[in-house]
N, CA and C atoms as a LAMMPS dump frame, in Angstrom:
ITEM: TIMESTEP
0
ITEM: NUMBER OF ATOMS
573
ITEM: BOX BOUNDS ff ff ff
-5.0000000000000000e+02 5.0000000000000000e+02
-5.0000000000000000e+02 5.0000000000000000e+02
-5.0000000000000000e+02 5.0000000000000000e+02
ITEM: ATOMS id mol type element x y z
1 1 1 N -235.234 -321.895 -347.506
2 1 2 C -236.356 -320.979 -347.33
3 1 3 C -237.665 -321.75 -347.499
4 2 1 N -238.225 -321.51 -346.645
5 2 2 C -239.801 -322.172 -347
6 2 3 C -240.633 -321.241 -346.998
7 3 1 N -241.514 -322.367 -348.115
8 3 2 C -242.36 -321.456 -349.214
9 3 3 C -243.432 -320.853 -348.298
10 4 1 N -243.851 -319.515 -348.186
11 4 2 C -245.008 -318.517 -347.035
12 4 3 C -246.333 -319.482 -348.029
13 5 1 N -246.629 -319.779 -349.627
14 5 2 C -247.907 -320.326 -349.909
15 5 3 C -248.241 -322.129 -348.835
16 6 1 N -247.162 -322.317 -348.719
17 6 2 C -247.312 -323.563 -347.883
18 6 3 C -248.434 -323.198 -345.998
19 7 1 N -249.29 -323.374 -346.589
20 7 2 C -250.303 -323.58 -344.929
21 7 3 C -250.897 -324.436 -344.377
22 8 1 N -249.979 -325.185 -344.642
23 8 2 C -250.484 -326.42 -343.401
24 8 3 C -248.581 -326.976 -343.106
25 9 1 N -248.81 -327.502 -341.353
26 9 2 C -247.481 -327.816 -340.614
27 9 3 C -248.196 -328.878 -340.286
28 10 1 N -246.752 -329.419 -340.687
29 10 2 C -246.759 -331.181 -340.193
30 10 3 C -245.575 -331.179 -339.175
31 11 1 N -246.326 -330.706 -337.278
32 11 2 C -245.147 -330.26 -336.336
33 11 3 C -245.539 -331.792 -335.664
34 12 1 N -243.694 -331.83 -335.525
35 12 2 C -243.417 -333.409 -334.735
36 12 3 C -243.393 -334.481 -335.607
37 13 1 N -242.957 -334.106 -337.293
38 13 2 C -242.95 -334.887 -338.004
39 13 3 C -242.601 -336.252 -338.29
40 14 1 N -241.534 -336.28 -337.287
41 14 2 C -240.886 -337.104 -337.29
42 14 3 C -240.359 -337.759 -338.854
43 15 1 N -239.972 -338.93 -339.157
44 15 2 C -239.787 -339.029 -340.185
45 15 3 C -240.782 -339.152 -341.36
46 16 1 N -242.533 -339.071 -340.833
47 16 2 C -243.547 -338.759 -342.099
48 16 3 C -243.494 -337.426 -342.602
49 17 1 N -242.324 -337.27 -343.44
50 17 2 C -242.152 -336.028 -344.391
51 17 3 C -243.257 -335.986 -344.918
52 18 1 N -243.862 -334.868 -345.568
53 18 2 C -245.259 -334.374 -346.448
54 18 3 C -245.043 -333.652 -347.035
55 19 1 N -245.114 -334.067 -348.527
56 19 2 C -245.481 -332.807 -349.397
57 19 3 C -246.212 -332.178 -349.059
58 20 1 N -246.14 -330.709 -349.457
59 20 2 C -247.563 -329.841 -349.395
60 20 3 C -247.676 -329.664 -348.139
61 21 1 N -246.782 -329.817 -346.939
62 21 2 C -246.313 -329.033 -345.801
63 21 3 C -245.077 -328.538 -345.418
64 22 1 N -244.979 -327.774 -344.359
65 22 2 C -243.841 -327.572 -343.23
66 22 3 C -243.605 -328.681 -342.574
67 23 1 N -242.786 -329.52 -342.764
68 23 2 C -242.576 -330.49 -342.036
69 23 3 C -241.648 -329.89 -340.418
70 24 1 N -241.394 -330.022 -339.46
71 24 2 C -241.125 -329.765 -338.27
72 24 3 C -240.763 -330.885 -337.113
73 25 1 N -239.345 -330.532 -336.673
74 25 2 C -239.336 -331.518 -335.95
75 25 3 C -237.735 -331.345 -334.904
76 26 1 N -237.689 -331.503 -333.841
77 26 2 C -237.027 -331.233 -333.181
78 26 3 C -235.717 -332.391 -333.421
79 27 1 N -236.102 -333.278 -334.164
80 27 2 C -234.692 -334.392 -334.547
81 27 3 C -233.87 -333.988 -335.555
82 28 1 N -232.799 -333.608 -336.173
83 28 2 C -232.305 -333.541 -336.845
84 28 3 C -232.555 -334.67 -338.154
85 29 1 N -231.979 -335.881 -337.57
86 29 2 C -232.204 -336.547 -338.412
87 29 3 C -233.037 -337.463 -339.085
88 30 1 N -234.334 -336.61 -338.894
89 30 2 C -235.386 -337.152 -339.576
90 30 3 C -235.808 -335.847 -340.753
91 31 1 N -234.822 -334.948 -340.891
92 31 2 C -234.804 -334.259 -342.075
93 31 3 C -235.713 -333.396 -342.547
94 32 1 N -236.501 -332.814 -341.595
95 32 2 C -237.179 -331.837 -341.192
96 32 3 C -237.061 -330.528 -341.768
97 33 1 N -237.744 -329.763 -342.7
98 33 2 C -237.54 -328.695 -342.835
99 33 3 C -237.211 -327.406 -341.93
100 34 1 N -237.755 -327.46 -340.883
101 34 2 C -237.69 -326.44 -339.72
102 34 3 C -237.248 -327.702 -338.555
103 35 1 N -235.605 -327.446 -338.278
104 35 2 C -235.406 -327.96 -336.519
105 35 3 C -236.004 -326.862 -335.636
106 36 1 N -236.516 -327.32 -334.827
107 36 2 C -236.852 -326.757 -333.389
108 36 3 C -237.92 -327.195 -332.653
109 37 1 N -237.449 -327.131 -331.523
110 37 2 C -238.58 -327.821 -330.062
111 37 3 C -239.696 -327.234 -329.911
112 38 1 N -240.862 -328.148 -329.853
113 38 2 C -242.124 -327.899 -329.321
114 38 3 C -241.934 -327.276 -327.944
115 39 1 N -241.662 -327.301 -327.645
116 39 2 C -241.554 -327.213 -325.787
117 39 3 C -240.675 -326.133 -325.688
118 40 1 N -239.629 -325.254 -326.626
119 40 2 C -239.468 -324.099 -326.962
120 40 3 C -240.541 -322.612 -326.627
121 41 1 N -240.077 -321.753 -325.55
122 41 2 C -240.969 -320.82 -325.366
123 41 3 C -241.629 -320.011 -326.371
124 42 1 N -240.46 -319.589 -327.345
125 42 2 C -240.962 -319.317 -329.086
126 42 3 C -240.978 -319.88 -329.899
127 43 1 N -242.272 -320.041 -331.187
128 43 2 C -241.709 -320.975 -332.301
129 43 3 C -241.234 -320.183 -333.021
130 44 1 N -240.819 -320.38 -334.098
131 44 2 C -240.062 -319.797 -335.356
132 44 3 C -241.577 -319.788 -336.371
133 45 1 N -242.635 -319.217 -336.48
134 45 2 C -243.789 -319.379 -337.299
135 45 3 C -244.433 -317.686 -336.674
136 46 1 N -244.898 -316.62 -337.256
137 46 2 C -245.637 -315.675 -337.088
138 46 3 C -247.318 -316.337 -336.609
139 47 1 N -248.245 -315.484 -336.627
140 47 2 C -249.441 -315.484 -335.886
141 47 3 C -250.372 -315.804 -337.243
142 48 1 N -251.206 -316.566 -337.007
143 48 2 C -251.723 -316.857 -338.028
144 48 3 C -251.305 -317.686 -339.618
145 49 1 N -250.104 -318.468 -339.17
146 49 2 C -249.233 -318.529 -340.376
147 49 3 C -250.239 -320.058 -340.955
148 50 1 N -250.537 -320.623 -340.088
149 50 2 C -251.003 -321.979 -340.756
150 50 3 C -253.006 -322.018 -340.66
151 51 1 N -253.531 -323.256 -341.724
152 51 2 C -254.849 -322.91 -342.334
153 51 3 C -255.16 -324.588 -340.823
154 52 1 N -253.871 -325.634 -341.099
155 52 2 C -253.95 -326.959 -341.135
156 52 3 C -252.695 -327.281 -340.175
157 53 1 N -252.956 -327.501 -339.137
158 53 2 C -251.546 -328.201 -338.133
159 53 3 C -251.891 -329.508 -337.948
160 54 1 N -250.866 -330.49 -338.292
161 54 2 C -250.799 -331.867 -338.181
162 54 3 C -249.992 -332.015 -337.172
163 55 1 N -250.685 -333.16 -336.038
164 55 2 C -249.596 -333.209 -334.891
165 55 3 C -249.677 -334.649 -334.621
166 56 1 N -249.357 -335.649 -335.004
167 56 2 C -250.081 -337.192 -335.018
168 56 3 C -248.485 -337.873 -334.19
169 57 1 N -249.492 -338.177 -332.815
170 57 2 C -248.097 -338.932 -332.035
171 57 3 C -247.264 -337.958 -331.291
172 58 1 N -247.821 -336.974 -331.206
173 58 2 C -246.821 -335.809 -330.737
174 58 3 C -247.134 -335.211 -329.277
175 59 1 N -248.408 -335.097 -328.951
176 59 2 C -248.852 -333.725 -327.869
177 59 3 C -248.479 -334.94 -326.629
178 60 1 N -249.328 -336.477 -326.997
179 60 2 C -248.672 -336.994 -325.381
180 60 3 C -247.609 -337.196 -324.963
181 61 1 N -246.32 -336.902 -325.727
182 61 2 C -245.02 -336.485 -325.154
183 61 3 C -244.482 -335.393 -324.904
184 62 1 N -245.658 -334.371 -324.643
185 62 2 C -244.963 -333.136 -324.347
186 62 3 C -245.5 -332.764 -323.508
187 63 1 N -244.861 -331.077 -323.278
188 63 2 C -245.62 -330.703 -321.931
189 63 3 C -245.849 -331.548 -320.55
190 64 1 N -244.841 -331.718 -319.853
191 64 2 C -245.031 -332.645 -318.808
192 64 3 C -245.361 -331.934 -317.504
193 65 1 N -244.976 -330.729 -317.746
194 65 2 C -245.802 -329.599 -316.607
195 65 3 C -246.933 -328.86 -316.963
196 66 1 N -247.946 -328.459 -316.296
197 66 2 C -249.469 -327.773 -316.549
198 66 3 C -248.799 -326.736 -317.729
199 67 1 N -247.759 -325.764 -317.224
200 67 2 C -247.627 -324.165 -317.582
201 67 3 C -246.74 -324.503 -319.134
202 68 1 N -245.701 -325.775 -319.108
203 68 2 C -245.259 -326.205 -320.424
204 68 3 C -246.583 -326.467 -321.777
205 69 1 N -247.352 -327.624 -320.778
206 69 2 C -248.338 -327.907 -321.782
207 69 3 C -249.15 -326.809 -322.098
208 70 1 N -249.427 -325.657 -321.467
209 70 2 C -250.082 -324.449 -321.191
210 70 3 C -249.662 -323.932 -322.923
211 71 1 N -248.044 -323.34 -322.667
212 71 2 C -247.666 -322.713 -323.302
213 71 3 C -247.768 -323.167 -324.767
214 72 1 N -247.6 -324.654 -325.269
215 72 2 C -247.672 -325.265 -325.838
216 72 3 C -249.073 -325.082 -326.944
217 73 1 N -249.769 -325.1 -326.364
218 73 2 C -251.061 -324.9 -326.465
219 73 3 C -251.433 -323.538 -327.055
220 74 1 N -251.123 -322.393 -326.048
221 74 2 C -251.035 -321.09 -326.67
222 74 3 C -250.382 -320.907 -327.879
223 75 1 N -249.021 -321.565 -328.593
224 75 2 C -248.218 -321.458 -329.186
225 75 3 C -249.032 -321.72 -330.504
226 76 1 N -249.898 -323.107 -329.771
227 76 2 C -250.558 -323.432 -331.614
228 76 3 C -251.232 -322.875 -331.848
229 77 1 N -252.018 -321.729 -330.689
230 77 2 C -253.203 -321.698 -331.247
231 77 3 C -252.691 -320.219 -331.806
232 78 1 N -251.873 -319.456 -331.554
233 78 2 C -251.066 -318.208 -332.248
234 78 3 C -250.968 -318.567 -333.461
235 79 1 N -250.057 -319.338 -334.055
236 79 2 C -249.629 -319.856 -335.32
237 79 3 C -250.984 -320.602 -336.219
238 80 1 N -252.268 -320.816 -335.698
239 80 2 C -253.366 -321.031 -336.391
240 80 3 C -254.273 -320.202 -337.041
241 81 1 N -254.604 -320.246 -338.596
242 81 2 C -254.977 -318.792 -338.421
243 81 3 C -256.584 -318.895 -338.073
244 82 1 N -257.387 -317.44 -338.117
245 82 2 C -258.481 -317.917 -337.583
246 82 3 C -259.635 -318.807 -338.475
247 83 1 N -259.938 -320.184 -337.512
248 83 2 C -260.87 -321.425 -337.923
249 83 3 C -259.983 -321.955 -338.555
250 84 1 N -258.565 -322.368 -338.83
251 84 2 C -257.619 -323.045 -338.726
252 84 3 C -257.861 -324.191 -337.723
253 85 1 N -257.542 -325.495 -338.427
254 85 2 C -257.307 -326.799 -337.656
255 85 3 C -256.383 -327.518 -337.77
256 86 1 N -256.299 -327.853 -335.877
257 86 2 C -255.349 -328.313 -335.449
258 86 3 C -255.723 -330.038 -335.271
259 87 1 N -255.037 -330.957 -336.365
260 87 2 C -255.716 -332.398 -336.58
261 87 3 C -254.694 -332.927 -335.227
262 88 1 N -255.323 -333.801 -334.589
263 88 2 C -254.13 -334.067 -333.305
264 88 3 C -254.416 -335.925 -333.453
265 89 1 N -253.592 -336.744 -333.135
266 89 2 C -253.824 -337.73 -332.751
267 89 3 C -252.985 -338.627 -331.905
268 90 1 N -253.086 -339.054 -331.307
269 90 2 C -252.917 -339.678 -329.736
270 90 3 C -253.336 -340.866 -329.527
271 91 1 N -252.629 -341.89 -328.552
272 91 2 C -252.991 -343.352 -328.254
273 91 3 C -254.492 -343.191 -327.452
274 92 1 N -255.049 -343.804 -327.26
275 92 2 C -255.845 -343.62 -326.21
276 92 3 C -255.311 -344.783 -325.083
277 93 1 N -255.98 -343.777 -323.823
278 93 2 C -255.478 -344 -322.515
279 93 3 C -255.807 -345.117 -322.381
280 94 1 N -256.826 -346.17 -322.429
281 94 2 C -256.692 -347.438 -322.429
282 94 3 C -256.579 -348.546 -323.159
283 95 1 N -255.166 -347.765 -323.888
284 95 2 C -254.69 -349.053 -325.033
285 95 3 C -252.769 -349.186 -324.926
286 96 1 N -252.477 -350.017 -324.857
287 96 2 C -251.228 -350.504 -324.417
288 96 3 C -250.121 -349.772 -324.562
289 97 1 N -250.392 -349.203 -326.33
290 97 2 C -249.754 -348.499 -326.89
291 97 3 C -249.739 -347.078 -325.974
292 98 1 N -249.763 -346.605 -325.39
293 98 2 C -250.161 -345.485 -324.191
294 98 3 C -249.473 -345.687 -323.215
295 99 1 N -249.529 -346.929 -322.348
296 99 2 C -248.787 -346.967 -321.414
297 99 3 C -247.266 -348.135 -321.677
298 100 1 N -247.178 -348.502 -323.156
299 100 2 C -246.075 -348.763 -322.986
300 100 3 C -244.537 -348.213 -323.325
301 101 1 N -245.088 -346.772 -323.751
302 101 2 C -243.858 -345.907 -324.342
303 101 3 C -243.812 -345.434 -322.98
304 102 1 N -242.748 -345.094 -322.416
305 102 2 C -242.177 -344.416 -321.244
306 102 3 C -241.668 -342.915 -321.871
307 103 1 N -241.802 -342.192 -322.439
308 103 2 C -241.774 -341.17 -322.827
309 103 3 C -243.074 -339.973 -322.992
310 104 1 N -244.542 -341.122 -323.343
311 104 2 C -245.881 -340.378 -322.992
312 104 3 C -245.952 -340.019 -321.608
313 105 1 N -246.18 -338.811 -321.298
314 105 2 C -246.331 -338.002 -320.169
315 105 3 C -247.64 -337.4 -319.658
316 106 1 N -248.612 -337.803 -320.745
317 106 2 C -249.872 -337.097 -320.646
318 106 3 C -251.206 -337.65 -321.665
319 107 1 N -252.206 -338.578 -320.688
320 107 2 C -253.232 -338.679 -321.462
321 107 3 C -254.415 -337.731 -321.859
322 108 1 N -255.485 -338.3 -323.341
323 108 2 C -256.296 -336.984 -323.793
324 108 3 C -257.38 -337.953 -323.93
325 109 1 N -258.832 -337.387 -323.988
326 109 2 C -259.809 -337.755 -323.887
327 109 3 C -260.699 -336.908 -324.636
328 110 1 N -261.485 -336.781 -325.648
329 110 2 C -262.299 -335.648 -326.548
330 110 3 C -262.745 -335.143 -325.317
331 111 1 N -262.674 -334.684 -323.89
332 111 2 C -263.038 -333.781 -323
333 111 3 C -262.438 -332.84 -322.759
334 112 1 N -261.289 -333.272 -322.659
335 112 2 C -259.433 -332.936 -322.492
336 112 3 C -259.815 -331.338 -323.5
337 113 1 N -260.309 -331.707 -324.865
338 113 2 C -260.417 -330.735 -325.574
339 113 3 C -261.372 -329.612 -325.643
340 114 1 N -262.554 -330.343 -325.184
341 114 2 C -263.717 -329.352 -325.129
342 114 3 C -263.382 -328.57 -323.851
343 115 1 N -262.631 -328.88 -322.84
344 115 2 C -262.295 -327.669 -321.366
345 115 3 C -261.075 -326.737 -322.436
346 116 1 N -260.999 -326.953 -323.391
347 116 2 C -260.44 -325.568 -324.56
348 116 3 C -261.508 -324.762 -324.886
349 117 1 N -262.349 -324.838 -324.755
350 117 2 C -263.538 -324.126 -325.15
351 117 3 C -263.754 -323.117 -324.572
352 118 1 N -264.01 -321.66 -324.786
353 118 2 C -264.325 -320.755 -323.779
354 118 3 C -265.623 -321.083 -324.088
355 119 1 N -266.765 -321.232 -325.202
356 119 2 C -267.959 -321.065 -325.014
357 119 3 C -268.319 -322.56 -324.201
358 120 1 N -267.741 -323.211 -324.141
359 120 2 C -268.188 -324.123 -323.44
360 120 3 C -267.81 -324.506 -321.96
361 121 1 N -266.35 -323.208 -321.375
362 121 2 C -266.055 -323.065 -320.31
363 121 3 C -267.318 -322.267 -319.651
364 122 1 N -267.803 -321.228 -320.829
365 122 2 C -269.135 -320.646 -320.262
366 122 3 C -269.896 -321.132 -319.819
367 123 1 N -270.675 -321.859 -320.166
368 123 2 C -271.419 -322.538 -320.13
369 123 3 C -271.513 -323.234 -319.122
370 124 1 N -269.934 -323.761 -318.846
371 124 2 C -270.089 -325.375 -317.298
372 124 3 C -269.755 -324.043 -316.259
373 125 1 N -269.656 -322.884 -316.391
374 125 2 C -269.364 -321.594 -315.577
375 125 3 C -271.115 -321.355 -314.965
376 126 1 N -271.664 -321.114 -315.723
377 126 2 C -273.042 -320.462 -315.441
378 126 3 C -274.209 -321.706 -315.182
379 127 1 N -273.395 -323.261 -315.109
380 127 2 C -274.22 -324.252 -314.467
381 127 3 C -273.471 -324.26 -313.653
382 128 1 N -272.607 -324.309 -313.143
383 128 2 C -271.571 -324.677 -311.914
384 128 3 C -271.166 -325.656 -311.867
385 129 1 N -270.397 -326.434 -313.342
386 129 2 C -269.861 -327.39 -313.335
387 129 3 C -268.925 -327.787 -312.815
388 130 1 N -268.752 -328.824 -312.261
389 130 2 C -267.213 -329.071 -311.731
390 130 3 C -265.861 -329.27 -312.953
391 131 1 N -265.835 -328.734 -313.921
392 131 2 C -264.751 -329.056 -314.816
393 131 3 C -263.814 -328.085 -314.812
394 132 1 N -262.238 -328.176 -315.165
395 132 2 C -261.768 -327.357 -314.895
396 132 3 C -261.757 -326.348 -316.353
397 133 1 N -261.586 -325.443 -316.299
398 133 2 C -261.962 -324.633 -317.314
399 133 3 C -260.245 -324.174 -318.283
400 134 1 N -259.774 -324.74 -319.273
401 134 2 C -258.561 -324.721 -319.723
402 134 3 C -258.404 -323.851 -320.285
403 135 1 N -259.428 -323.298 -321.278
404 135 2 C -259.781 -322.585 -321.946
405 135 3 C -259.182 -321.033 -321.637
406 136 1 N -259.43 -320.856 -320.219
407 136 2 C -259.165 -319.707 -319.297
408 136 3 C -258.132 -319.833 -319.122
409 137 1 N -257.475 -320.969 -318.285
410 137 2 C -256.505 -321.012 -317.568
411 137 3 C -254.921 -321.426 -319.012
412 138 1 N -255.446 -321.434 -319.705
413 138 2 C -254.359 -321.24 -320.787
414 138 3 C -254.462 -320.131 -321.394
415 139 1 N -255.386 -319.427 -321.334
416 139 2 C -255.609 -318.733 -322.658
417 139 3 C -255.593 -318.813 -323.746
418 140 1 N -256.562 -320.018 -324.616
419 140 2 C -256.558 -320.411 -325.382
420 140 3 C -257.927 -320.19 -325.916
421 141 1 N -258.773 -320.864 -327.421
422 141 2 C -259.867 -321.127 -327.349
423 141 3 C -259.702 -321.79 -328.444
424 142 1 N -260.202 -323.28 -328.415
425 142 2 C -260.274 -324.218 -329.591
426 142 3 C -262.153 -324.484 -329.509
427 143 1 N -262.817 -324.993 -330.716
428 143 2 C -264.021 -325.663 -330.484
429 143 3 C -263.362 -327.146 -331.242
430 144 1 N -263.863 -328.076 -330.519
431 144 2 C -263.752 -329.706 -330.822
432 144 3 C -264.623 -329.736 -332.33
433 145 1 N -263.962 -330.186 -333.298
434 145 2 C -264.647 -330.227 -334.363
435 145 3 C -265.119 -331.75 -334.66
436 146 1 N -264.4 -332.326 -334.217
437 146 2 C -264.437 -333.94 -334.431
438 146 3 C -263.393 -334.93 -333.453
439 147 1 N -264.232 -336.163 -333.349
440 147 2 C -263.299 -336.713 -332.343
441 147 3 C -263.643 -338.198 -333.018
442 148 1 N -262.631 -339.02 -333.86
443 148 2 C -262.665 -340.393 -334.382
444 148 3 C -262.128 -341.124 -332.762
445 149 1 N -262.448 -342.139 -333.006
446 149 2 C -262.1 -343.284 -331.923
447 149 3 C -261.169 -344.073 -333.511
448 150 1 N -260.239 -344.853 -333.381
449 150 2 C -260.116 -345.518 -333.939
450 150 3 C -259.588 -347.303 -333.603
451 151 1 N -260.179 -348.239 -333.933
452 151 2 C -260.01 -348.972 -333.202
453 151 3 C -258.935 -350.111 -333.454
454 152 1 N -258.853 -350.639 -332.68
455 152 2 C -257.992 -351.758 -332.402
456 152 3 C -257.894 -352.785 -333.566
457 153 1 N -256.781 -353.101 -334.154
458 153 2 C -256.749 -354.543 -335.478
459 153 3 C -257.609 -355.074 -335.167
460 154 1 N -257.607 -355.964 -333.949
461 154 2 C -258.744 -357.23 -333.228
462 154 3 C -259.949 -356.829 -333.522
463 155 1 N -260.413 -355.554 -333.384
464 155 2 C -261.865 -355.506 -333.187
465 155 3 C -262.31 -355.246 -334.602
466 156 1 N -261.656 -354.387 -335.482
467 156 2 C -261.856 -354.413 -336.714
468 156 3 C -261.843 -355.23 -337.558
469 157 1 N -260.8 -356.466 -337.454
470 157 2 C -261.134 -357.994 -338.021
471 157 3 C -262.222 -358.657 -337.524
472 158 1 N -262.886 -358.618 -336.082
473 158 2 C -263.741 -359.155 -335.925
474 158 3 C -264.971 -358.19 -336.812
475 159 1 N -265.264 -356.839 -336.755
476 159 2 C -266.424 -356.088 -337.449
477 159 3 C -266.216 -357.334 -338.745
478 160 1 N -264.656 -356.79 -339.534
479 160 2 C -265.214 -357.209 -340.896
480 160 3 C -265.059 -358.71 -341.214
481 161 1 N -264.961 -359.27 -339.966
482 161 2 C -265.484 -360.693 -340.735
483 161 3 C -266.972 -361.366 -339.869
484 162 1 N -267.584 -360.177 -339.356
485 162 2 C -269.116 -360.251 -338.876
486 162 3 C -269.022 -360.934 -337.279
487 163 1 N -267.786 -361.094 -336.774
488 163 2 C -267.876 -361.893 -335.557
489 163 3 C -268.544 -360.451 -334.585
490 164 1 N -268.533 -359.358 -334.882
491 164 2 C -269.167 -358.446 -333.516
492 164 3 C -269.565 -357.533 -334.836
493 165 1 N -270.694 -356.57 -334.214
494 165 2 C -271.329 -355.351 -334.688
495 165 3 C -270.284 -354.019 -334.349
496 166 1 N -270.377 -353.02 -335.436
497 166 2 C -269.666 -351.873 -334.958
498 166 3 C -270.784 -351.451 -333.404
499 167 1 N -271.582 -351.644 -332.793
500 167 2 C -272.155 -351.075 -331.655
501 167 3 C -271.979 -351.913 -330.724
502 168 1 N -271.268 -353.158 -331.138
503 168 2 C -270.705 -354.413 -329.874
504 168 3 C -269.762 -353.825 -329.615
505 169 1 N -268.711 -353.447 -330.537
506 169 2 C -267.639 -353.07 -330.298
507 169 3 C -267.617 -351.536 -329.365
508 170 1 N -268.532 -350.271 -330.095
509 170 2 C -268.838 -349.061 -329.457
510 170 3 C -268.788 -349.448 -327.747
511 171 1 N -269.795 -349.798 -327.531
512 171 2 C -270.295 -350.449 -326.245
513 171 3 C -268.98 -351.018 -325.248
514 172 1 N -268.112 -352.032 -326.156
515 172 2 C -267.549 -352.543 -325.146
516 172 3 C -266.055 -351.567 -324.943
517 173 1 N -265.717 -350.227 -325.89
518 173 2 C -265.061 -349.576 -326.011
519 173 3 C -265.207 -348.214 -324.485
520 174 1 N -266.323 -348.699 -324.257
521 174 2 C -266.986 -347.303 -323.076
522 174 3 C -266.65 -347.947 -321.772
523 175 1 N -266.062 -349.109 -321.711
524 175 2 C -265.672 -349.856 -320.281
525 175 3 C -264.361 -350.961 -320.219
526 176 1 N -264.328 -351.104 -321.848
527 176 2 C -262.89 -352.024 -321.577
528 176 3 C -261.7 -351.689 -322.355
529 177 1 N -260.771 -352.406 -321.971
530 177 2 C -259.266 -351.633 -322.282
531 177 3 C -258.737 -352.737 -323.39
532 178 1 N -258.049 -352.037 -324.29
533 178 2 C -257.676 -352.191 -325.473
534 178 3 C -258.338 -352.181 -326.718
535 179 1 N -259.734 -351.956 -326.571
536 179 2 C -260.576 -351.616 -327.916
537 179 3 C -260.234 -350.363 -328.868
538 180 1 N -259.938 -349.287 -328.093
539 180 2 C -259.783 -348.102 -328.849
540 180 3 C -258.211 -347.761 -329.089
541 181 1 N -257.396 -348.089 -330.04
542 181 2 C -255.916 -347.912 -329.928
543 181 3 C -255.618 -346.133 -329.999
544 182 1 N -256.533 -345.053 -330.41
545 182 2 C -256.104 -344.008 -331.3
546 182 3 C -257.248 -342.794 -330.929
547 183 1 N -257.116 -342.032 -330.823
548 183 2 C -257.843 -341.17 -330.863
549 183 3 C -257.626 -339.665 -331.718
550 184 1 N -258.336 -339.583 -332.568
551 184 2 C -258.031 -338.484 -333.761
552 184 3 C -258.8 -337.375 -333.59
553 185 1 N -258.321 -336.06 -333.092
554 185 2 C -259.312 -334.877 -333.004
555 185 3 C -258.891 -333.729 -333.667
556 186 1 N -260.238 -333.131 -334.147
557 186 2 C -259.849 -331.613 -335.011
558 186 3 C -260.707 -330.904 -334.156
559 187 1 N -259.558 -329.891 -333.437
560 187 2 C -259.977 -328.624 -332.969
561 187 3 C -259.24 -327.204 -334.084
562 188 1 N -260.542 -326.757 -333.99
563 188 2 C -260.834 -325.525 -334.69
564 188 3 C -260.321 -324.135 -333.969
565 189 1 N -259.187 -322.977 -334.2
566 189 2 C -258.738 -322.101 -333.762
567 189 3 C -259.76 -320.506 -333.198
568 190 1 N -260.344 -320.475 -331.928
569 190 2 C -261.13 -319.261 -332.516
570 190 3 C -260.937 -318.357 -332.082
571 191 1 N -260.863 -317.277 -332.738
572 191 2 C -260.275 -315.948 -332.897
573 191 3 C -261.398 -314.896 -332.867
């Protein structure tokens, strides 16, 4: 039985068990408090059940169709309660680690998240933006609370032993590939 005071899920746990969560995970044997699939049309969690969803390494292997990842999406944002965050983290698309697992199916970009936005689907609505509006077309609504870049060993040994500036590095992160290994975002549930 797991404990209802427990609110925060650590879904796709894989084997980083956590105290002080729901650990979750579709492997058996990584010992998971709750087995069951993300990609499952129902979860096993009521509406509003979590404050804190941890998903680190998880969303770019799922959902490999629009209406999967769709559902996916809807699913967390049900089980979030309201202004509940969903901490996500992901390779970024131009770092090796991304394209060398053959199992990632889907890259993310802190944009990726803000087309979750209805107020901000509004918005590129009533300029006539060309973006596609996810927000709608899932039925969802997250606001982007934060978006870390995190970077690469290389570039961080070079910061801390003064061979480049954190804004050498920024800079060369906006055009070249392998600077940014990680990308860490908290979207916020809104209800």
């Amino acid at each position: 039985m797991i404990d209802p005071a427990i609110r925060k899920l650590n879904l796709g746990c894989g084997f980083d068990i956590r105290p002080g969560f729901v650990n979750a995970d579709n492997f058996a044997e990584c010992g998971p408090d709750i087995l069951f699939d993300i990609e499952d049309a129902e979860w096993p969690f009521e509406g509003d059940r979590f404050d804190h969803v941890l998903m680190k390494h998880v969303l770019e292997h799922v959902g490999r169709a629009f209406d999967d990842f769709a559902r996916i999406m809807r699913n967390l944002h049900h089980i979030l309660s309201p202004g509940g965050i969903a901490e996500i983290h992901v390779p970024h698309y131009r770092h090796e680690t991304y394209w060398s697992d053959p199992t990632h199916v889907r890259a993310f970009t802190p944009l990726t998240f803000r087309m979750m936005s209805k107020r901000q689907n509004d918005e590129w609505i009533a300029a006539r933006a060309n973006y596609t509006m996810l927000a709608y077309a899932m039925g969802v609504d997250f606001e982007l609370r934060q978006a870390v870049q995190v970077y690469d060993p290389i570039y961080v040994t070079a910061m801390n032993e003064g061979r480049m500036t954190k804004d050498e590095v920024r800079r060369r992160a906006e055009t070249d590939w392998g600077v940014v290994r990680e990308l860490q975002i908290q979207i916020a549930a809104i209800k």
